[in-house]
C-alpha positions as a Python dict, from the first residue, in 0.01 Angstrom:
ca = {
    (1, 'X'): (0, 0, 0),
    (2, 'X'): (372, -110, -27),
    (3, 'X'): (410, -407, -225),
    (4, 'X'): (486, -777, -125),
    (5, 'X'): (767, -985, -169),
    (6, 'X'): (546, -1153, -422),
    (7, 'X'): (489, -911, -652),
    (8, 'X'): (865, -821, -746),
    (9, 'X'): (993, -931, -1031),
    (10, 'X'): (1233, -1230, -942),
    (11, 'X'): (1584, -1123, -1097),
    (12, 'X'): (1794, -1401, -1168),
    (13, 'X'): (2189, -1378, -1233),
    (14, 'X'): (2286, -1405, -1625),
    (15, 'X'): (2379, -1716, -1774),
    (16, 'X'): (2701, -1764, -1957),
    (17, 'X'): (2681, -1924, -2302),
    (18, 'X'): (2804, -2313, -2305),
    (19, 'X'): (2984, -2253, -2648),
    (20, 'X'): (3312, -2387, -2482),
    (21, 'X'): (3463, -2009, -2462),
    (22, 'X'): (3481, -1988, -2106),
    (23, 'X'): (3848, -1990, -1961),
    (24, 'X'): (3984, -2119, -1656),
    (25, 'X'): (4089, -1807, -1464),
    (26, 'X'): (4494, -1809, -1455),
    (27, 'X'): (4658, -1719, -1161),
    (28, 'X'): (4997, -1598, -1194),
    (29, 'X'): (5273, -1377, -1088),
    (30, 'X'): (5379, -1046, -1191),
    (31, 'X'): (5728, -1025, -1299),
    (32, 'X'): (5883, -877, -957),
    (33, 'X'): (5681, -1133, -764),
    (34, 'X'): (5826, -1465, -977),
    (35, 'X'): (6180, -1207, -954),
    (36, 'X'): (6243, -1250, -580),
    (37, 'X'): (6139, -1653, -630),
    (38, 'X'): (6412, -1679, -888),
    (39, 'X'): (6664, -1496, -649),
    (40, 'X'): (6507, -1732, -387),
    (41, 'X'): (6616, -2052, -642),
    (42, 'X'): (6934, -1909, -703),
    (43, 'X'): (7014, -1894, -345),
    (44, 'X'): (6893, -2224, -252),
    (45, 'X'): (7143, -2351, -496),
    (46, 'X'): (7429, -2127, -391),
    (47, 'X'): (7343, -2283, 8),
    (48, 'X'): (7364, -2648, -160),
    (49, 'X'): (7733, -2569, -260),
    (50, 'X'): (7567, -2703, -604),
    (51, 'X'): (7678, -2580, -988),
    (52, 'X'): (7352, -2474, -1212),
    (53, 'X'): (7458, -2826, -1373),
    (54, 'X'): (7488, -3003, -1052),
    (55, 'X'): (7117, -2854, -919),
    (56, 'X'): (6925, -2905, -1236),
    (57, 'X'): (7028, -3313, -1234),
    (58, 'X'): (6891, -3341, -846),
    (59, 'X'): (6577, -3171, -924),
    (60, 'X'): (6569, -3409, -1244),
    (61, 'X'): (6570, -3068, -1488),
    (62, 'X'): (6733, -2958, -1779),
    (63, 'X'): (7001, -2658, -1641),
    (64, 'X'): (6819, -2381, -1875),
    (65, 'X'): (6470, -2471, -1727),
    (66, 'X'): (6660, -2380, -1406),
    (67, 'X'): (6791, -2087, -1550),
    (68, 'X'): (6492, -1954, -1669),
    (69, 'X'): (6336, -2014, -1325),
    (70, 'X'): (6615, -1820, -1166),
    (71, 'X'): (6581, -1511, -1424),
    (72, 'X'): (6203, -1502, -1395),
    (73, 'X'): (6157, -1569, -1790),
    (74, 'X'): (5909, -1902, -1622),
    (75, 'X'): (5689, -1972, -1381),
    (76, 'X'): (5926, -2164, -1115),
    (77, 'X'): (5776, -2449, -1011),
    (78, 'X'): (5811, -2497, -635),
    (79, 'X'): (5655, -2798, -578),
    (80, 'X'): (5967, -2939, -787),
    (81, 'X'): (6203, -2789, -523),
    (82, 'X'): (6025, -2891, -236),
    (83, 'X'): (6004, -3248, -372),
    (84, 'X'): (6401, -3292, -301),
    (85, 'X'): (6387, -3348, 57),
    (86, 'X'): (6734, -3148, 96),
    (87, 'X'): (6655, -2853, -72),
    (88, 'X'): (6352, -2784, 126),
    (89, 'X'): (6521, -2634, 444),
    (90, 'X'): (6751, -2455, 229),
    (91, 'X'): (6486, -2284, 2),
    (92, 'X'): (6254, -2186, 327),
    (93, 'X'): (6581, -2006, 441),
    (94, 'X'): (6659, -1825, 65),
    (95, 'X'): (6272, -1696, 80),
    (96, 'X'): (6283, -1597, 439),
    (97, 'X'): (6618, -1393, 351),
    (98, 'X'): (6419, -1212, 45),
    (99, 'X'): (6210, -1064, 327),
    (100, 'X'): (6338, -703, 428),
    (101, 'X'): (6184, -736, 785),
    (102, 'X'): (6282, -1086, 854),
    (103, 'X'): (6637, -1172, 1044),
    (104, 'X'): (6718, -1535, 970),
    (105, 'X'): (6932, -1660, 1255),
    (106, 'X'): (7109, -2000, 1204),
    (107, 'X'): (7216, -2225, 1545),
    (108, 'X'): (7420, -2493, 1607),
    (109, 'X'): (7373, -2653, 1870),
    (110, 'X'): (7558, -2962, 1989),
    (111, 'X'): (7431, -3226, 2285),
    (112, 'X'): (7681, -3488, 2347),
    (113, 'X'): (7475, -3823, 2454),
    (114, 'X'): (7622, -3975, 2790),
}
């Protein structure tokens, strides 16, 4: 007779200790990925018409911060960039252009009212 669902042995998932060891999980970028970011920073600025000195003071950091951002030695952080209401356009361009299969196309166009 095949046995029931009652008579297996219930197996339960192991605990992990509470001894305060446990880690939050970090996500974070492999050099080449935070690379093309940088490049993607460094472009943004370059768009802006902006010095290092110039870019660092509108995003309210100091120009070596920015610098490391740009050469991938830190974690960029792009909330900062997005926060400036100007560079936001710019920097959606300088990431689109770090995509090989990606044209980016830029229009003027003008409508004269009346």
């Amino acid at each position: 007779m095949a046995p029931s669902i009652a008579d297996r042995v219930l197996v339960r998932h192991p605990e992990l200790p509470e001894n305060g060891s446990a880690r939050m999980a970090k996500a974070d970028l492999r050099f080449t990925e935070r690379r093309w970011i940088g490049q993607a920073i460094e472009r943004t600025r370059q768009l802006a018409g902006l010095s290092l000195k110039e870019f660092a003071a509108v995003l309210q950091r100091d120009e070596r911060q920015i610098a490391r951002w740009i050469d991938a030695s830190e974690r960029a952080q792009v909330e900062t960039i997005f926060a400036v209401e100007r560079f936001r356009r710019l920097f959606v361009v300088a990431l689109a252009e770090q995509v090989s299969d990606v044209e980016v196309i830029t229009t003027i166009q003008v409508r004269r009212l009346a």
